[in-house]
C-alpha positions in Angstrom: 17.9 12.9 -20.7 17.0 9.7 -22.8 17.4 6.2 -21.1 17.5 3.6 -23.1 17.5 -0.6 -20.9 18.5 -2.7 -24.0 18.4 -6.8 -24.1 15.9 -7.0 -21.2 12.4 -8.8 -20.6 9.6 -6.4 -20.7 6.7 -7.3 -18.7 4.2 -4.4 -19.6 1.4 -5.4 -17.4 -1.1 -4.5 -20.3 -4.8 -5.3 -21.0 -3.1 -8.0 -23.3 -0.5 -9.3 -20.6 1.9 -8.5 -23.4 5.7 -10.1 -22.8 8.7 -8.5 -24.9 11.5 -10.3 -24.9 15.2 -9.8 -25.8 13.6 -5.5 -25.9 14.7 -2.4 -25.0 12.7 0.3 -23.5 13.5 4.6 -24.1 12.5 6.7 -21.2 12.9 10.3 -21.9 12.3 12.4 -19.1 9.5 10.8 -16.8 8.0 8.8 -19.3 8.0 5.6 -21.7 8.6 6.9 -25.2 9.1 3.8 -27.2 9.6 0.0 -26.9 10.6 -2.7 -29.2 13.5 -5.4 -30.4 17.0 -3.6 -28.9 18.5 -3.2 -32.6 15.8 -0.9 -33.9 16.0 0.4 -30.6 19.6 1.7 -30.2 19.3 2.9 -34.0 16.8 5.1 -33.6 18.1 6.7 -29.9 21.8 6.2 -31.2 22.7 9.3 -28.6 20.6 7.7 -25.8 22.3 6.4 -22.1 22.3 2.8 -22.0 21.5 0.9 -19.1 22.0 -3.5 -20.0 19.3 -5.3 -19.6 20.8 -8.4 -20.2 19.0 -11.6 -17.8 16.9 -8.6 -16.3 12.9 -8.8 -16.6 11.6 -4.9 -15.9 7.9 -5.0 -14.1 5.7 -2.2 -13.5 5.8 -0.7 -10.5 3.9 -2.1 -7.7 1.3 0.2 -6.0 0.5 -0.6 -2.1 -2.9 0.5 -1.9 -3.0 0.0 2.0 0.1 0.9 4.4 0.3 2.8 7.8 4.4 3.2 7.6 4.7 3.6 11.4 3.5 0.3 12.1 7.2 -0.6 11.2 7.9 -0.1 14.8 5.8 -2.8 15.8 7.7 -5.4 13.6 7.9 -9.6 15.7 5.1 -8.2 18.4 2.0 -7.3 16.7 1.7 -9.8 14.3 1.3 -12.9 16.4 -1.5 -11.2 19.1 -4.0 -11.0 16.7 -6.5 -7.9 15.9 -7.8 -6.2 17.7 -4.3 -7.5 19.6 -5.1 -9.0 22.5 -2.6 -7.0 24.3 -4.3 -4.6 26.5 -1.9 -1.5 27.0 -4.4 1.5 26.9 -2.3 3.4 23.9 -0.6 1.8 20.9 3.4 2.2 21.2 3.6 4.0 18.3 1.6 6.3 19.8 4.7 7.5 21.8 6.8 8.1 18.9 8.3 11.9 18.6 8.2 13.4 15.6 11.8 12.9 14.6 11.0 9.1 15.4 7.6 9.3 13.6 10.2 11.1 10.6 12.6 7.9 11.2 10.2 5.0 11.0 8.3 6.0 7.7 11.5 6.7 6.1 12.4 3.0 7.3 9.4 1.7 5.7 9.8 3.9 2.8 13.0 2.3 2.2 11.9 -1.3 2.4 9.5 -0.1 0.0 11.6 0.6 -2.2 13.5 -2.5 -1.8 10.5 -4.5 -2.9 9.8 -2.9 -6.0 6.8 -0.3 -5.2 6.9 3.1 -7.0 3.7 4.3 -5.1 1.7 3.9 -1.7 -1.1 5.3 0.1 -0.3 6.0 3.7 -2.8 6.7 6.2 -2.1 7.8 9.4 -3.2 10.7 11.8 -0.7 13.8 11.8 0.5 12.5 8.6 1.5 15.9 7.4 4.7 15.8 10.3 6.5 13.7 7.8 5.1 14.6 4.8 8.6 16.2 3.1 10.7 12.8 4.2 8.5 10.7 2.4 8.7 13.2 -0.3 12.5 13.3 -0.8 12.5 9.5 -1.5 11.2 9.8 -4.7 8.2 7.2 -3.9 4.9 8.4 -5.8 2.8 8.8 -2.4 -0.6 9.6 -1.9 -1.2 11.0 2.0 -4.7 10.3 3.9 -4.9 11.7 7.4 -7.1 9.2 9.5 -10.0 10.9 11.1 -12.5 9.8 13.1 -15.2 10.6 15.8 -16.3 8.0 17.8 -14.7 5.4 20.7 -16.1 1.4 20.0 -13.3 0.2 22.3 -14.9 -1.9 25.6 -16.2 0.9 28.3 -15.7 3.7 26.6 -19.6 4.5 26.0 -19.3 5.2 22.2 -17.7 8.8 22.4 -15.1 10.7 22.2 -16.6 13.9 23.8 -18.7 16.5 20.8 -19.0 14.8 17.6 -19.5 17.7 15.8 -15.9 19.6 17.3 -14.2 16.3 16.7 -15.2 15.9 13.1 -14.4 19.7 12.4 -10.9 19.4 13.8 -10.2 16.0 11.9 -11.4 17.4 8.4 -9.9 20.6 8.8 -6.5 18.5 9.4 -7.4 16.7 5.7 -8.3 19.9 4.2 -4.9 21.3 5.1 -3.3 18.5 4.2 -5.2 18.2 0.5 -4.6 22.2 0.9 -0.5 22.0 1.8 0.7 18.5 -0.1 -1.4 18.0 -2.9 0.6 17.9 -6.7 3.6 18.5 -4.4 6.9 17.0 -5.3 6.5 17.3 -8.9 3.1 15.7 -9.0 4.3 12.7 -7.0 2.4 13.5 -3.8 -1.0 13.3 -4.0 -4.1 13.0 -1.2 -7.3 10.9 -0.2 -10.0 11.7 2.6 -9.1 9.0 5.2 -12.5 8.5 7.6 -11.1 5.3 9.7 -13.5 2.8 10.0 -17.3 2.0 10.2 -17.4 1.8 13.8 -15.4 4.6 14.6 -17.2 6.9 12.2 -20.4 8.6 12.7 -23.2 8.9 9.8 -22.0 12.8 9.3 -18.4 11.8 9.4 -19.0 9.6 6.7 -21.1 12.3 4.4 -19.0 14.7 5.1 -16.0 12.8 4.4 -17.0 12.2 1.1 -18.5 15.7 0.1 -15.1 17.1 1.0 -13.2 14.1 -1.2 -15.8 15.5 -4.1 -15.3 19.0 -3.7 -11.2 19.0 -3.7 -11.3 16.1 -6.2 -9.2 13.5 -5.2 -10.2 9.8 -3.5 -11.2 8.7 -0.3 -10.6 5.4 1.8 -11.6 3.4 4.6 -11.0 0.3 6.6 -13.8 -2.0 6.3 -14.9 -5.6 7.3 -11.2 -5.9 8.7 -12.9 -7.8 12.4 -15.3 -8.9 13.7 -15.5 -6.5 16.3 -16.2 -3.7 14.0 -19.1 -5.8 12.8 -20.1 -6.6 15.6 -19.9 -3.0 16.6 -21.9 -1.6 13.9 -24.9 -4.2 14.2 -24.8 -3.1 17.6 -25.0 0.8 17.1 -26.2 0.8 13.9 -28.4 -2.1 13.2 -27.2 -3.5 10.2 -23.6 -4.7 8.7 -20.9 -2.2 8.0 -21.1 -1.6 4.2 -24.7 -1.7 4.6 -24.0 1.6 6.8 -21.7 2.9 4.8 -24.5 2.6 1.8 -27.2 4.2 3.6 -24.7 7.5 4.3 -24.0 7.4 0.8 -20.3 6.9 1.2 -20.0 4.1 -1.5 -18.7 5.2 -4.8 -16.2 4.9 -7.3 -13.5 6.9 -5.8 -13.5 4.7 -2.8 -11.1 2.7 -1.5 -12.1 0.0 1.0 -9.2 -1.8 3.0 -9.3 -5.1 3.9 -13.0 -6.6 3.1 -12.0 -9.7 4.8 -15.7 -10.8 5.9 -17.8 -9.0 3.4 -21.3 -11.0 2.7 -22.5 -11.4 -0.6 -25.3 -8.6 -0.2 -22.2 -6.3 0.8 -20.3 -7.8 -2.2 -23.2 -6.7 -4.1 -23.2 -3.2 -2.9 -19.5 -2.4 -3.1 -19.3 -3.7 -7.3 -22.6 -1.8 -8.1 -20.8 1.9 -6.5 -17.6 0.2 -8.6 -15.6 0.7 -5.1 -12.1 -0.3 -5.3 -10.8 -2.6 -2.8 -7.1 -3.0 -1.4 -6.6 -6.7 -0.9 -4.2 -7.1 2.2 -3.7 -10.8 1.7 0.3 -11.0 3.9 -1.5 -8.8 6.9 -4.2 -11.0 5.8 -3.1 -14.4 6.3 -1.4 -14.0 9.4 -4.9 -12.9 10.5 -6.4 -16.0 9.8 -8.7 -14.4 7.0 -9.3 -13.9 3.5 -10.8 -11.3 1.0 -13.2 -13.2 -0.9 -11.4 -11.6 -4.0 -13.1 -13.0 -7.0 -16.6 -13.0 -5.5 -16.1 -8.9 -5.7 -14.1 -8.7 -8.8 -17.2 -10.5 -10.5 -19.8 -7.8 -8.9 -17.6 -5.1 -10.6 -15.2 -3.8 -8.2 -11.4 -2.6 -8.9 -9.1 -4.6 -6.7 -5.7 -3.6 -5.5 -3.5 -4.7 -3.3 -1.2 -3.8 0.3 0.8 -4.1 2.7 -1.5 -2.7 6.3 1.1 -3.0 9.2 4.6 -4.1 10.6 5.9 -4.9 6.9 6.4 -3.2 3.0 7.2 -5.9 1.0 4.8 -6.2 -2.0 6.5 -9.4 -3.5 5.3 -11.2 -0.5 1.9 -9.8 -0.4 1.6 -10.8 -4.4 3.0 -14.4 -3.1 0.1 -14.1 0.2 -2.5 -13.0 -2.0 -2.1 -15.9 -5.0 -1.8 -18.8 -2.4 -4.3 -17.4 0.4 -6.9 -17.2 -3.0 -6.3 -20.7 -4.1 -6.7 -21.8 -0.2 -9.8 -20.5 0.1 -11.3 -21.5 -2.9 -10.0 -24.9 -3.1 -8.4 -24.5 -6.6 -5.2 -25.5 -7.9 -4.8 -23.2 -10.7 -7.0 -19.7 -10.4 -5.7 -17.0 -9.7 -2.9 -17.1 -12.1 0.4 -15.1 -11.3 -0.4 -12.9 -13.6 -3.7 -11.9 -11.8 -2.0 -11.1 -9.0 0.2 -9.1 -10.8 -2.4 -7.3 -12.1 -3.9 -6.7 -8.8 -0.6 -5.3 -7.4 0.0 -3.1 -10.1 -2.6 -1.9 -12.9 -5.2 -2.3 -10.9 -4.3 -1.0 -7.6 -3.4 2.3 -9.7 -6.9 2.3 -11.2 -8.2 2.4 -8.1 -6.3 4.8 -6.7 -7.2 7.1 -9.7 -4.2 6.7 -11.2 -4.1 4.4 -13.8 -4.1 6.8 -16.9 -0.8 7.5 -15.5 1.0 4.6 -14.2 0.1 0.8 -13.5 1.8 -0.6 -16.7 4.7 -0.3 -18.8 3.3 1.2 -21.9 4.5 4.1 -24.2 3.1 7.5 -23.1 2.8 6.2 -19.4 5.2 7.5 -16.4 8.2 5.5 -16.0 7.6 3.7 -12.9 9.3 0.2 -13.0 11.4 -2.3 -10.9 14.0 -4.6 -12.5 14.9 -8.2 -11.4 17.8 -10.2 -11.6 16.1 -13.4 -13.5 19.7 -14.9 -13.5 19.5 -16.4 -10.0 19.1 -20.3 -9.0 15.8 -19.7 -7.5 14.1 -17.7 -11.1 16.1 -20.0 -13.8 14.6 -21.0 -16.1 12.8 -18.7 -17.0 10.6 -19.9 -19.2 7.4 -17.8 -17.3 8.7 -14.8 -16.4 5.7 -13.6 -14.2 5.0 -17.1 -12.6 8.4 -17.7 -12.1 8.6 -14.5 -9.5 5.6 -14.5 -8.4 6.0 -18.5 -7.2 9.7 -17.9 -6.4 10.5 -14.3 -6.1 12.1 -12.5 -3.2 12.9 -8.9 -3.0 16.1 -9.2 -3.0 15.8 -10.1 -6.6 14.9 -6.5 -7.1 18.1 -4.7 -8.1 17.0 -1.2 -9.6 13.9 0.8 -9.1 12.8 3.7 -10.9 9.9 6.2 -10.1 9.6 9.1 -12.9 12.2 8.3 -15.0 14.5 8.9 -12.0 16.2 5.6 -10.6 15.7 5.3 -6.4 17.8 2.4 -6.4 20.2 1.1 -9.1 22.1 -2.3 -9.0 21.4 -2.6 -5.2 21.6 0.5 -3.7 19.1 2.5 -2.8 20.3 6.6 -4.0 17.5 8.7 -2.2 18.0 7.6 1.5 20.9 7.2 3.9 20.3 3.1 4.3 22.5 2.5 7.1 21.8 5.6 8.9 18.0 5.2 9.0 18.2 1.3 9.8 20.4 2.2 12.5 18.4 5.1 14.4 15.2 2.8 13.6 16.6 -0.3 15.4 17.3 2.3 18.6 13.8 3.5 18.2 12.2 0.9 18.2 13.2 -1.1 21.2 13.0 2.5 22.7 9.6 3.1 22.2 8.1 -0.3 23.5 10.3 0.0 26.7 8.8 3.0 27.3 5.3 1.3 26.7 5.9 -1.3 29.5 7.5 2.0 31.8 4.5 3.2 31.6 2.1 0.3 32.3 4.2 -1.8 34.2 1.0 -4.0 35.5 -0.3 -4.9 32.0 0.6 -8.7 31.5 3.4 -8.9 28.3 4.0 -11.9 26.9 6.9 -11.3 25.2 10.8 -10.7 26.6 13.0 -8.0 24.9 16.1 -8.2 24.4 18.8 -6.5 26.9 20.8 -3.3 25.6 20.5 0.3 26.7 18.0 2.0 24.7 
């Protein structure tokens, strides 16, 4: 079936940073076939659907390079106890989440995906695979990395986790199923990485072998990094040296990398991370409320690929693009770079060129999957529009995104979101979720809470 949006505002998101106005797109099956002014357009796809386009701008899809989907449950708590939280329950409360709520709470943060205008996320999380077919029959283009890892840091644990070497078999046998079971599934949407944790909680074989299996099956590989200072402080501690400087000497930097979060990299880290050409996810909302920064320029001008995401509690990319303009400008003390469309960029083509992606998707361009979001310009917060990209970025929300489309195939159109049951899945997540953290304070009754939930009978 041909598609054709006529009248719109095409923001292709190309090397050029090329603006069509008053265009129409054709989509023919998943892809872009054609763009161009709407008249020569329509005559040339006369038989085409027609979608109008009229006071819309259409944006490629935004790609969350970072996102653990169950940390949705943790939404007005974990934010505001910094991280490591300073909450000191011995297990997370997601931890206690069955697998139909495990099934529930991605799908939630699927759907405020969605909502935001992405069309593709990594999501990392251990036991991954349980949910593997929801996150599927959303339509999202997801890539799935099943954290592993093989060592304790935590206070009093004395570094381990029992035998290394079981540890690190069962964990990479769970990704090597997983690469095995979900890769190319979905019609090519689902896709896998290699997800070793973190430098702290990864031993020097871990981290080789982590990367020899990402090489042999072919696909990328990611890992926190430089996200606390406890992890740095953890590393020197074990390992003698800073945690990308680890990471170097077990030759797990490379170009397939992805490295969340590089929040307190040094500039002989910076150094290492653009010479391998390692991608970084730029995490700027999580970020900020962290009291930290990515010193993002610093590694785009050593030569790495920088993307951006969402980490935990929330989905929404439109803020992170917002988080990640300002939190830049803060730290550098400039009024006027990054540009909007920088951060764009950032959010888009190049977090799907470091996720290996970008010969497929990351821009609107013909030949290219049709991944895309379309705003409603026409609203008092985006008019005028006289810079289409600024003009969201600054002032954007996402509940200017009315339509999203992943493949050709539209997940939400004018508002309403077509692959998931929205009002079911907010519902059973709202009961999950004050479920799940009552049952955290049932079973640790003595550890000091500082926060009062609400009554109700969950």
């Amino acid at each position: 079936m041909t598609t054709v949006i006529t009248n719109a505002t095409i923001v292709t998101g190309d090397a050029g940073r090329t603006v069509l106005h008053d265009s129409a797109m054709v989509i023919d099956g998943d892809r872009i076939v054609a763009a161009g002014s709407t008249p020569e357009i329509l005559s040339a796809h006369p038989q085409a659907s027609q979608v109008d386009g009229t006071g819309k701008a259409i944006f490629p899809g935004l790609v969350n390079c970072h996102t653990h989907l169950l940390a949705c449950s943790d939404r007005g708590i974990l934010e505001d106890w910094g991280f490591p939280t300073t909450l000191r329950f011995p297990v997370s409360a997601r931890s206690l989440l069955t697998q139909e709520e495990r099934q529930v709470i991605a799908t939630l943060g699927a759907l405020e995906a969605i909502r935001s205008g992405t069309t593709c996320l990594l999501k990392i999380q251990t036991g991954v695979a349980d949910y593997a077919g929801y996150l599927g029959t959303t339509g999202l283009r997801v890539i799935l990395g099943d954290s592993v890892n093989d060592i304790d840091s935590s206070p009093g644990s004395g570094g381990s986790l029992g035998s290394s070497s079981s540890r690190i078999d069962l964990g990479l046998q769970r990704c090597a199923d997983l690469i095995e079971s979900w890769q190319g599934k979905c019609d090519g949407r689902i896709s896998c990485f290699v997800a070793p944790h973190a430098p702290e909680t990864c031993s020097p074989d871990l981290l080789r072998r982590s990367r020899e299996m990402a090489d042999s099956y072919g696909v990328g590989y990611t890992i926190h990094l430089s996200q606390s200072y406890d992890e740095i402080e953890a590393v020197m501690r074990v390992r003698g040296v800073l945690p990308t400087q680890y990471l170097f000497a077990n030759d797990f930097l490379g170009p397939r990398l992805v490295s969340a979060h590089c929040r307190y990299v040094n500039p002989s880290e910076i150094a290492l991370l653009g010479q391998a050409g390692a991608g970084i996810s730029n995490n700027a909302a999580i970020a900020a409320r962290r009291g930290a920064a990515a010193p993002v320029k610093e590694l785009l001008a050593a030569g790495c690929g920088v993307g951006m995401g969402t980490d935990n509690m929330a989905e929404d990319m439109v803020e992170v693009m917002r988080a990640g303009l300002f939190l830049e400008r803060v730290r550098r003390n400039d009024q006027i770079d990054p540009q909007p469309e920088d951060v764009l960029e950032w959010a888009s083509r190049g977090g799907a060129q470091i996720l290996g992606m970008g010969h497929e998707t990351g821009t609107l361009e013909v030949g290219k999957k049709a991944d895309l979001f379309m705003v409603n310009m026409m609203r008092p917060h985006l008019v005028p529009t006289l810079r289409i990209v600024s003009g969201f970025i600054h002032n954007g929300q996402a509940s200017d995104v009315e339509s999203v489309m992943v493949d050709g195939r539209w997940l939400m159109r004018n508002g309403k979101v077509l692959t998931i049951d929205e009002e079911d899945i907010v519902s059973r997540a709202e009961h999950i979720g004050h479920s799940v953290w009552r049952r955290l304070l049932q079973l640790y009754p003595d550890v000091s809470f500082p926060v009062s939930l609400p009554p109700g009978n969950y």
